[in-house]
Each structure stands twice: as structure tokens, then as C-alpha cells.
N, CA, C and O atoms as a GROMACS GRO file, in nm:
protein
  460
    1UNK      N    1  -0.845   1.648  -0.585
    1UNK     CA    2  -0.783   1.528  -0.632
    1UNK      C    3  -0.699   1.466  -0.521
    1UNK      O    4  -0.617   1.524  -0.450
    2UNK      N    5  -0.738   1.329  -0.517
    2UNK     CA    6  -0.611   1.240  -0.387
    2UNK      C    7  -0.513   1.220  -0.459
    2UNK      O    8  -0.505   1.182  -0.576
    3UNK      N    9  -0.427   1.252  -0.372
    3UNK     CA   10  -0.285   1.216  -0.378
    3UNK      C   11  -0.212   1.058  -0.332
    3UNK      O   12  -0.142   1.056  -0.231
    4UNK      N   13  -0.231   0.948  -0.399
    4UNK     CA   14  -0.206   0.806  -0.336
    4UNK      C   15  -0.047   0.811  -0.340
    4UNK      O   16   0.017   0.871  -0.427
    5UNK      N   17  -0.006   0.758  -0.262
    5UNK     CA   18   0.158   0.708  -0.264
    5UNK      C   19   0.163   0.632  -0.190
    5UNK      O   20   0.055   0.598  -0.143
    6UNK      N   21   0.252   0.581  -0.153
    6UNK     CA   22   0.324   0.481  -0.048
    6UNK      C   23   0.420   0.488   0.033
    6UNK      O   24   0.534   0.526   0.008
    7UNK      N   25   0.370   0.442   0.158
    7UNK     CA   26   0.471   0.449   0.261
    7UNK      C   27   0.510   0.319   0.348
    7UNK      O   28   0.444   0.221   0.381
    8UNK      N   29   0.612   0.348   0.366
    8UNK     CA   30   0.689   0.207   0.465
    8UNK      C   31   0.651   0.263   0.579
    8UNK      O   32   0.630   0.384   0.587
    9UNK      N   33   0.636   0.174   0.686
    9UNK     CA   34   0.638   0.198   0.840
    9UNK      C   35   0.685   0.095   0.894
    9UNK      O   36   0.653  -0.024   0.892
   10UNK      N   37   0.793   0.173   0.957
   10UNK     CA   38   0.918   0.076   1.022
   10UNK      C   39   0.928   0.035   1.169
   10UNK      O   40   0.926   0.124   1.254
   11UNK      N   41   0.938  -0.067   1.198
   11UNK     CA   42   0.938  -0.104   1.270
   11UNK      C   43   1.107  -0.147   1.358
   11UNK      O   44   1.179  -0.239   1.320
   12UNK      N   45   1.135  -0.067   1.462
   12UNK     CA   46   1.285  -0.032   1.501
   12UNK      C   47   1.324  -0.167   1.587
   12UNK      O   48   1.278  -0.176   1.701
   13UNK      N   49   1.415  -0.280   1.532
   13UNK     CA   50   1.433  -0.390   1.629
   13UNK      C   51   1.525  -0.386   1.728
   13UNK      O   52   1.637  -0.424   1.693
   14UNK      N   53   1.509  -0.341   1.880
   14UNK     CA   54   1.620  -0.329   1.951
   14UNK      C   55   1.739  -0.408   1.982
   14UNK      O   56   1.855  -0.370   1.994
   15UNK      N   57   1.683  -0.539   1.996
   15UNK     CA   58   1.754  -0.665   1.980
   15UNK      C   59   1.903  -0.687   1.872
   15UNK      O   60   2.015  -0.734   1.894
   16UNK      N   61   1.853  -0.642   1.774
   16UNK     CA   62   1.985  -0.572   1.645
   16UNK      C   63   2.037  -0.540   1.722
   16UNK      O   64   2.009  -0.648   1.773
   17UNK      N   65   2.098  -0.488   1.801
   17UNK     CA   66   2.175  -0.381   1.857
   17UNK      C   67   2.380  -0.499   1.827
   17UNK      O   68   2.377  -0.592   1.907
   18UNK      N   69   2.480  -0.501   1.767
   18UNK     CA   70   2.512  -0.587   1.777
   18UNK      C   71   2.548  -0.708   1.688
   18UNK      O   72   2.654  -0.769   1.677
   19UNK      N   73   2.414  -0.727   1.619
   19UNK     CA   74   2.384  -0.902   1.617
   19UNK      C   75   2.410  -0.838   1.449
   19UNK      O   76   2.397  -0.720   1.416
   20UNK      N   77   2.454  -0.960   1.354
   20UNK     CA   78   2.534  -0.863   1.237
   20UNK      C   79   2.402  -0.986   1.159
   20UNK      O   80   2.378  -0.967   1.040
   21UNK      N   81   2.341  -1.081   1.219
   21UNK     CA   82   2.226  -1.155   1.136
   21UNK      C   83   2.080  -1.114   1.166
   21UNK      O   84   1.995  -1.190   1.119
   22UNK      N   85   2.041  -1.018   1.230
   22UNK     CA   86   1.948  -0.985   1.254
   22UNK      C   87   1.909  -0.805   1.221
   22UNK      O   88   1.966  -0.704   1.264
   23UNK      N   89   1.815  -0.817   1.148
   23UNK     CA   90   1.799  -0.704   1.090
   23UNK      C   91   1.739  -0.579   1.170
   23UNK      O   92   1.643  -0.594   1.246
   24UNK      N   93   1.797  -0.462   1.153
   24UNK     CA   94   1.813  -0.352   1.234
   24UNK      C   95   1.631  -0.321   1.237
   24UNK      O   96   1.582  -0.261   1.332
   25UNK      N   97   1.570  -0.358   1.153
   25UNK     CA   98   1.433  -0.283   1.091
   25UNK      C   99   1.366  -0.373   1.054
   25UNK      O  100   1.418  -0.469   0.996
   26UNK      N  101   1.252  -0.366   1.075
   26UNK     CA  102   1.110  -0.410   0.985
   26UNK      C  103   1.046  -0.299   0.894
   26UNK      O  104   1.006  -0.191   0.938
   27UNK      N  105   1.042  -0.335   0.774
   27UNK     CA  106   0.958  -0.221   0.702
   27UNK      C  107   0.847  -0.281   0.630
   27UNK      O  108   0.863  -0.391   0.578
   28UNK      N  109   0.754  -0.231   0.624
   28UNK     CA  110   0.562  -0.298   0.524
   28UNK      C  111   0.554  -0.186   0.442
   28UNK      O  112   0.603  -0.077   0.471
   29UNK      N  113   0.517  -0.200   0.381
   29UNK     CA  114   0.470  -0.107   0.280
   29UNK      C  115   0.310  -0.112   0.271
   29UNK      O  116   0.245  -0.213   0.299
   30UNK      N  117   0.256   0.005   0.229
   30UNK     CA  118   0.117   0.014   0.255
   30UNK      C  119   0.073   0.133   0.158
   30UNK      O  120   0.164   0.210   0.130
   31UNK      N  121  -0.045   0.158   0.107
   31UNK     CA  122  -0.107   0.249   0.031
   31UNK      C  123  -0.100   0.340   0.153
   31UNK      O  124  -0.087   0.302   0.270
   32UNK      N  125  -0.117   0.536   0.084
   32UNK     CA  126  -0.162   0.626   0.164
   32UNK      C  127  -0.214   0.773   0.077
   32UNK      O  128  -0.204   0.810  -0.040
   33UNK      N  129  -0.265   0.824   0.184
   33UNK     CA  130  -0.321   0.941   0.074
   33UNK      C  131  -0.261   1.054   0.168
   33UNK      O  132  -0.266   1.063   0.290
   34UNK      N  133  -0.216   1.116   0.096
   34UNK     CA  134  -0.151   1.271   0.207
   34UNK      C  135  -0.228   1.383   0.197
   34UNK      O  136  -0.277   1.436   0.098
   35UNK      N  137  -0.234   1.417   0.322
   35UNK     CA  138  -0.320   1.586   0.344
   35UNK      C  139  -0.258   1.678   0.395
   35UNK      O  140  -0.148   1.668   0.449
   36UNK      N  141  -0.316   1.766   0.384
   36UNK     CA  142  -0.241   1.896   0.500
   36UNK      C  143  -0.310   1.922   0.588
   36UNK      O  144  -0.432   1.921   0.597
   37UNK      N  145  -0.210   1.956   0.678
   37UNK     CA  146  -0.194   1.975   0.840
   37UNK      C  147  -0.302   2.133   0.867
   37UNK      O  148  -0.286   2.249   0.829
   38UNK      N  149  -0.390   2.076   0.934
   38UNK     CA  150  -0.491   2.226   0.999
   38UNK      C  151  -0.393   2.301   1.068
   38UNK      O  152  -0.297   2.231   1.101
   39UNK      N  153  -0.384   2.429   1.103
   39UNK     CA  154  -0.343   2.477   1.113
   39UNK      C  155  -0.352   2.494   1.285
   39UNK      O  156  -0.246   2.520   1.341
   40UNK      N  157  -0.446   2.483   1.347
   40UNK     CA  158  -0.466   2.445   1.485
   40UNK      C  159  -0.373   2.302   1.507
   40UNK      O  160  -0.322   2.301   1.619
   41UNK      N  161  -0.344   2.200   1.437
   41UNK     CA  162  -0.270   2.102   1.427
   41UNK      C  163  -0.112   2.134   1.492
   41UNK      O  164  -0.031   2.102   1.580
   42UNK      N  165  -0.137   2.225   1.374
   42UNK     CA  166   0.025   2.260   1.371
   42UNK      C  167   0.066   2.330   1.518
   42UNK      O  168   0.164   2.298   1.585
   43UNK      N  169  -0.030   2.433   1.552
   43UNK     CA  170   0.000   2.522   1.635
   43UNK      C  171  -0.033   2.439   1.784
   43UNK      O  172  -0.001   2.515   1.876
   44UNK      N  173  -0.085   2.308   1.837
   44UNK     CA  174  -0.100   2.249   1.938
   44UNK      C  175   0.017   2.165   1.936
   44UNK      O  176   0.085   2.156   2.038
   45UNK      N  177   0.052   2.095   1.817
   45UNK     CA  178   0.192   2.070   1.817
   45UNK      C  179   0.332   2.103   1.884
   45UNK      O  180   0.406   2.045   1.964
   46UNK      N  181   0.337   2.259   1.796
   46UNK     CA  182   0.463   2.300   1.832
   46UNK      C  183   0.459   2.311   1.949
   46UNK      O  184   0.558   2.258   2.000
   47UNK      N  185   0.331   2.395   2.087
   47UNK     CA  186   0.331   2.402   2.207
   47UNK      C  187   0.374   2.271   2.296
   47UNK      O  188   0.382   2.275   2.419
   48UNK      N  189   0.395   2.176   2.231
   48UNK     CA  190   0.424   2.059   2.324
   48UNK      C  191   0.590   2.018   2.220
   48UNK      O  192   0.638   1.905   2.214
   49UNK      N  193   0.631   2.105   2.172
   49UNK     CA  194   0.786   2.062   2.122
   49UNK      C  195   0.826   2.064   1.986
   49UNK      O  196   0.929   2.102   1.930
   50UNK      N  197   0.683   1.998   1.933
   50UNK     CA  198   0.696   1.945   1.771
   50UNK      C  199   0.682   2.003   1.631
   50UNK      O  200   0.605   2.097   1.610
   51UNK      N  201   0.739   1.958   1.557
   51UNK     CA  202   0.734   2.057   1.427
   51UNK      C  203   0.648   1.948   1.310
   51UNK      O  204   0.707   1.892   1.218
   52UNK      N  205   0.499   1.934   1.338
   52UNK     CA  206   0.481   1.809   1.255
   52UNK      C  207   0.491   1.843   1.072
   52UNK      O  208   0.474   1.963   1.050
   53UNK      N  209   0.503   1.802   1.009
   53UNK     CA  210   0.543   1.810   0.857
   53UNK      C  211   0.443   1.760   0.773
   53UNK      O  212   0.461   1.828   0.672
   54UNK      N  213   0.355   1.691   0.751
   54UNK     CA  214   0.267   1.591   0.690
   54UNK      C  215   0.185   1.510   0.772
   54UNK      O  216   0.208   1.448   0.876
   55UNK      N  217   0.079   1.524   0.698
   55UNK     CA  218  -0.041   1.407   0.747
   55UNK      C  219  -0.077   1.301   0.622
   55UNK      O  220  -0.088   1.330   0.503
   56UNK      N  221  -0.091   1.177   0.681
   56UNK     CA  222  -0.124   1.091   0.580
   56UNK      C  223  -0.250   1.014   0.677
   56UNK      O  224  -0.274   1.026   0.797
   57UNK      N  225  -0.325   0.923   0.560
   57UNK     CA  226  -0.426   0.853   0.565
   57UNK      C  227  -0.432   0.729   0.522
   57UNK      O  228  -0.464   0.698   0.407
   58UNK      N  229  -0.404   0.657   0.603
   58UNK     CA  230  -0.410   0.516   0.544
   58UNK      C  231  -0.592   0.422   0.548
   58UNK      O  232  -0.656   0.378   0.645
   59UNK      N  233  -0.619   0.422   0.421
   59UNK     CA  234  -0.734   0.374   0.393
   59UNK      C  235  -0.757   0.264   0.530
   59UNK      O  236  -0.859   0.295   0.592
   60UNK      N  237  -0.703   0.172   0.576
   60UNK     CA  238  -0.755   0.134   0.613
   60UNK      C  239  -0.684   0.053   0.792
   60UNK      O  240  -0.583  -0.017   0.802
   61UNK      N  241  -0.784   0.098   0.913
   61UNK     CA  242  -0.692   0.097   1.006
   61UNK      C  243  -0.623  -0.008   1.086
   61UNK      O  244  -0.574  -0.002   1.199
   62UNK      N  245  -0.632  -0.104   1.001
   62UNK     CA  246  -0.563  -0.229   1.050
   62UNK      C  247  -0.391  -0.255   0.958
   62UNK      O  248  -0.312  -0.349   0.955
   63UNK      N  249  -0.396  -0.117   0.892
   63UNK     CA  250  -0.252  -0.130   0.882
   63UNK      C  251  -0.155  -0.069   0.969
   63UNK      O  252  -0.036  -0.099   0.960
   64UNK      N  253  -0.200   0.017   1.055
   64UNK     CA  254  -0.167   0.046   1.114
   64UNK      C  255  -0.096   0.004   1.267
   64UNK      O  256  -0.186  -0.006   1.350
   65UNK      N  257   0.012  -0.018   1.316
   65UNK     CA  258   0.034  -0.152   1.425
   65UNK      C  259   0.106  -0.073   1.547
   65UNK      O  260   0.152  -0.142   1.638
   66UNK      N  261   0.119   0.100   1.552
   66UNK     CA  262   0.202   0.121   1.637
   66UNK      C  263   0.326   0.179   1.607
   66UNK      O  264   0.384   0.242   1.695
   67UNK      N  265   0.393   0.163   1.454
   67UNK     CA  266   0.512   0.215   1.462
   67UNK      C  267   0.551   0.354   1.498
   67UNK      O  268   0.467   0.442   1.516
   68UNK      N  269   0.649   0.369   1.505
   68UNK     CA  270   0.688   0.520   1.589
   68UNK      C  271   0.804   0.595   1.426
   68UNK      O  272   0.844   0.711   1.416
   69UNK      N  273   0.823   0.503   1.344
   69UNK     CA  274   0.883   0.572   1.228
   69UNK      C  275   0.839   0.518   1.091
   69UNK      O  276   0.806   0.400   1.077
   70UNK      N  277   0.838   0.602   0.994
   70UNK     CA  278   0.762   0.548   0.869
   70UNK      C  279   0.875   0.635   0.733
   70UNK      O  280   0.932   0.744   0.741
   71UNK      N  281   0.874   0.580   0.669
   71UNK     CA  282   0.970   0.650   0.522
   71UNK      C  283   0.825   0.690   0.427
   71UNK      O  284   0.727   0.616   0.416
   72UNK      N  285   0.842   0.820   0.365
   72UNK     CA  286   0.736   0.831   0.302
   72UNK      C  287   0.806   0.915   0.178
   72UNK      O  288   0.851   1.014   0.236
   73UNK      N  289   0.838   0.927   0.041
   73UNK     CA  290   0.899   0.987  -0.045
   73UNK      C  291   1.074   1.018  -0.010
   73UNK      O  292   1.143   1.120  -0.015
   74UNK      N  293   1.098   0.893   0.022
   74UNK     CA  294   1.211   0.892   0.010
   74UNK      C  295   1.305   0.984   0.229
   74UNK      O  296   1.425   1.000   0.251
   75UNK      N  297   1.227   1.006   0.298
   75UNK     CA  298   1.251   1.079   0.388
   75UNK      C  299   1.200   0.983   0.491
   75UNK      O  300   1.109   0.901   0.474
   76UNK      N  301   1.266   1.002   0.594
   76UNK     CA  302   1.227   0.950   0.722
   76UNK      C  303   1.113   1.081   0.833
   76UNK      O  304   1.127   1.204   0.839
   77UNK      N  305   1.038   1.018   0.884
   77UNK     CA  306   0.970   1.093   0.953
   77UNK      C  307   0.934   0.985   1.077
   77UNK      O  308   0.944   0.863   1.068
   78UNK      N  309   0.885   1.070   1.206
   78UNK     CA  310   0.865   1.043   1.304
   78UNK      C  311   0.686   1.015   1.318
   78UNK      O  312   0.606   1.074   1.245
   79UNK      N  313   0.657   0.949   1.389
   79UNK     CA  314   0.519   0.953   1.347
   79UNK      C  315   0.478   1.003   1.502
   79UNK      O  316   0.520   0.941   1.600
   80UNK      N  317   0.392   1.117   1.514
   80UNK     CA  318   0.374   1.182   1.639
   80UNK      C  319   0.256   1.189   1.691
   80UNK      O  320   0.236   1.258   1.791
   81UNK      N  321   0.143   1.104   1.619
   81UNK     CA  322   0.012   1.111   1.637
   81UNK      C  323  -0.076   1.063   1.557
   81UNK      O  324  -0.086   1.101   1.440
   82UNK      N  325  -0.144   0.978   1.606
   82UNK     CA  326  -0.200   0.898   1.508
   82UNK      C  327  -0.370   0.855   1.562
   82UNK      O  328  -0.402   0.804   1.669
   83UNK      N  329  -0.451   0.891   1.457
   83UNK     CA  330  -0.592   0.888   1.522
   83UNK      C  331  -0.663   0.790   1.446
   83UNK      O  332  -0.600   0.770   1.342
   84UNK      N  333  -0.760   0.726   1.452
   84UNK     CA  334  -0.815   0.634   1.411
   84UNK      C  335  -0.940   0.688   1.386
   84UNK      O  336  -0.994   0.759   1.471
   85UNK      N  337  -1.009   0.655   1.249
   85UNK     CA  338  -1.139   0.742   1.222
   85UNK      C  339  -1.256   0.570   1.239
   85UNK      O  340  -1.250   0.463   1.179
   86UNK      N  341  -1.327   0.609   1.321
   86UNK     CA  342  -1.386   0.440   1.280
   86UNK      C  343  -1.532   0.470   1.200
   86UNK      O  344  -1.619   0.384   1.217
   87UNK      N  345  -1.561   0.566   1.128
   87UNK     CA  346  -1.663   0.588   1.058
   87UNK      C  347  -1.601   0.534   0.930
   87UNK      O  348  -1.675   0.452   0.875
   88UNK      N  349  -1.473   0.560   0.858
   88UNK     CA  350  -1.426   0.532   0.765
   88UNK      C  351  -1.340   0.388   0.798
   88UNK      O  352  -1.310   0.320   0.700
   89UNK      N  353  -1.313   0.357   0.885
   89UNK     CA  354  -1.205   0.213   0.932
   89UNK      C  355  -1.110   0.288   0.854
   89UNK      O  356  -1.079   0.242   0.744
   90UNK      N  357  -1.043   0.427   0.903
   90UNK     CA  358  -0.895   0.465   0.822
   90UNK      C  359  -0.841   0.527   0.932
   90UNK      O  360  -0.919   0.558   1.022
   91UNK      N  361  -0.734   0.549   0.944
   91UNK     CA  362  -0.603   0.585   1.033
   91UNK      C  363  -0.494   0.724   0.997
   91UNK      O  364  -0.382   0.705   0.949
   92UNK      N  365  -0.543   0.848   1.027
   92UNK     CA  366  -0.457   0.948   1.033
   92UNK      C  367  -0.301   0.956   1.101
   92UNK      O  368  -0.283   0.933   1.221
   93UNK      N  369  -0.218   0.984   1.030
   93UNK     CA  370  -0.079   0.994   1.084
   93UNK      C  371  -0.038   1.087   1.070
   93UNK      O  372  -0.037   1.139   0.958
   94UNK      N  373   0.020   1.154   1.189
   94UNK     CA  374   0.068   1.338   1.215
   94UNK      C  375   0.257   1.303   1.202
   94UNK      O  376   0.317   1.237   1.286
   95UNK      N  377   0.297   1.343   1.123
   95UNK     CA  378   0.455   1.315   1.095
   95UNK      C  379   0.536   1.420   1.099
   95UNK      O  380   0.517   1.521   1.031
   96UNK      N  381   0.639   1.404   1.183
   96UNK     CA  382   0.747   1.522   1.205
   96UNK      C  383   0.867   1.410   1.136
   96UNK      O  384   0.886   1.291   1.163
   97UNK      N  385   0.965   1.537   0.999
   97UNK     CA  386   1.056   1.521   0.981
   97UNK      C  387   1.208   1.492   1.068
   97UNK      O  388   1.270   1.582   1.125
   98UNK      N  389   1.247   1.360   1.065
   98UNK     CA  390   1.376   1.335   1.129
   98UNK      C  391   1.479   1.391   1.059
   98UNK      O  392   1.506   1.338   0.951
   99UNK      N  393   1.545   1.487   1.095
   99UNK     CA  394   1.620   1.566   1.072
   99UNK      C  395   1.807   1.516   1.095
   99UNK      O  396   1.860   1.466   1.194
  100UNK      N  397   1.881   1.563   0.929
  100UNK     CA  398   2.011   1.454   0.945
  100UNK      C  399   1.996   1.321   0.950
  100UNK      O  400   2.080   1.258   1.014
  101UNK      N  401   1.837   1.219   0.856
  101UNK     CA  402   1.895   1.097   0.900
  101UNK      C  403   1.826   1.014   0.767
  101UNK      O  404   1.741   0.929   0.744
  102UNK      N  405   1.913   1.091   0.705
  102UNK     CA  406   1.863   1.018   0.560
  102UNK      C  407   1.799   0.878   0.522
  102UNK      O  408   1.853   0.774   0.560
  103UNK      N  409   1.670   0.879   0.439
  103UNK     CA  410   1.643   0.726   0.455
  103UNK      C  411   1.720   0.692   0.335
  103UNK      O  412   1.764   0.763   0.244
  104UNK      N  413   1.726   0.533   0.362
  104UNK     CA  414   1.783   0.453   0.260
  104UNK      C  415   1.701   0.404   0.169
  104UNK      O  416   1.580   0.398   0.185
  105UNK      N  417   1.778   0.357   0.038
  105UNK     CA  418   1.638   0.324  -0.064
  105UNK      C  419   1.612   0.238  -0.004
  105UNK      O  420   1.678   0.171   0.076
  106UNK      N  421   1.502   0.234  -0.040
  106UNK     CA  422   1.359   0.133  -0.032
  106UNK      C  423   1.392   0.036  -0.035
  106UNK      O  424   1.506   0.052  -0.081
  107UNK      N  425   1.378  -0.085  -0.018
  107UNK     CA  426   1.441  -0.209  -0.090
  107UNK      C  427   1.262  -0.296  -0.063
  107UNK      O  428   1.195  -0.285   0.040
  108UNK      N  429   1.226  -0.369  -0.175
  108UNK     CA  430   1.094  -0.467  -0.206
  108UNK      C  431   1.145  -0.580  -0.110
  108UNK      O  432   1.267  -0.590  -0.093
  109UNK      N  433   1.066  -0.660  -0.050
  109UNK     CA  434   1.072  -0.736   0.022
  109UNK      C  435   1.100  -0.861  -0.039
  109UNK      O  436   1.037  -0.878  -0.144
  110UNK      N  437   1.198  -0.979   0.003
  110UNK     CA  438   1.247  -1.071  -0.081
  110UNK      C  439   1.146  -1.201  -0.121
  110UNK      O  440   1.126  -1.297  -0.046
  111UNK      N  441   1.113  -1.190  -0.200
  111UNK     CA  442   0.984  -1.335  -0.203
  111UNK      C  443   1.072  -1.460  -0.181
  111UNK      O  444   1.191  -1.477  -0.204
  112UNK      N  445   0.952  -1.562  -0.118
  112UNK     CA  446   1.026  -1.656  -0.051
  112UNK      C  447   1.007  -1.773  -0.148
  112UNK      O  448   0.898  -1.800  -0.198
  113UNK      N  449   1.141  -1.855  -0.174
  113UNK     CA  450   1.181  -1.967  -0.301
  113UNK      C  451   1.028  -2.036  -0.235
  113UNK      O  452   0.954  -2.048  -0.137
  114UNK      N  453   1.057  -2.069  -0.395
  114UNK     CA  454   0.943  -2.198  -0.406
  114UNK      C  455   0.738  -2.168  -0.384
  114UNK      O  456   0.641  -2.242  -0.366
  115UNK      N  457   0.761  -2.019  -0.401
  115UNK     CA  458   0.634  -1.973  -0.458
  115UNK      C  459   0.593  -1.958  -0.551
  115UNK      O  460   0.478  -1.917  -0.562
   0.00000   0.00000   0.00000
């Protein structure tokens, strides 16, 4: 059975740094299906530093744009690897837990007057 949920992938604005009208973050929201991590995964991982936590699948790979952090059940994670399947047009994401950096709720994106 798939497991569908949803995840934000955030996009970190450096420019914020400062600026009290410009928002620290970009976040999208997107369908995903989560798997578990092979175990060769895990273990090529840690040899280069990392402790990855979750793999997800996003149906489809044009949602995908690059980000380097994504919120997925309420947690922040790092996104440490990311492969592109082009038999399926879907996008694997290898995620290590950010540790101490609680995500914030979610917040829906504001629809814009006069739609």
C-alpha cells in the first residue's frame, strides 16, 4: 500500500537576511509517496557524513526545482540527494533530519483578492 502525504519544499531566501518585508522562505506544497531507505543507501551515506532518514517520491519530476530543505510531517529535513527516474518522469528525495530546528506550522498559501 502507498503511503501519499505532502510535503513543502522550501526554498531559503538569502536576501531576507535583515529586511523585516521580505520573506525568510518560499514554501510549495506538492503530493509525495514515502519509502524506505535500502540499506546500501544508508550505509554509502553515512561514509560520506550523513544520517539520511526518509525517502520520498514525488510523482512527478518537474516539481522538483533544487531545494536543499523540505518540511515533511511536521519536521524539517535536509534534502541530500535527489535522483530523477525518467522512465516514470518522478523524482526520488534522500532526506536527513535537521536536528534542534523545529518546523513551523504549515501555513496554506494566501489566495490573491479578486479571484
Amino acid at each position: 500500500m502507498k503511503r501519499v502525504g505532502i510535503v513543502y519544499l522550501i526554498t531559503e531566501n538569502p536576501e531576507a537576511r535583515g529586511v523585516l518585508d521580505v520573506p525568510a522562505e518560499k514554501r510549495r506544497k506538492t503530493y509525495c509517496e514515502e519509502r524506505s531507505l535500502a540499506m546500501s543507501e544508508v550505509y554509502q551515506a553515512r561514509a560520506t557524513g550523513h544520517a539520511p532518514s526518509i525517502r520520498l517520491v514525488l510523482p512527478q519530476d518537474f516539481e522538483y526545482r533544487g531545494e536543499t530543505v523540505c518540511e515533511y510531517k511536521g519536521e524539517r529535513y535536509a534534502i541530500i540527494r535527489e535522483y530523477r527516474d525518467e522512465k516514470s518522469d518522478s523524482t526520488e528525495l534522500t532526506l536527513e533530519r535537521i536536528r534542534g530546528n523545529a518546523a513551523q506550522p504549515a501555513e496554506e498559501p494566501e489566495e490573491a483578492e479578486g479571484n
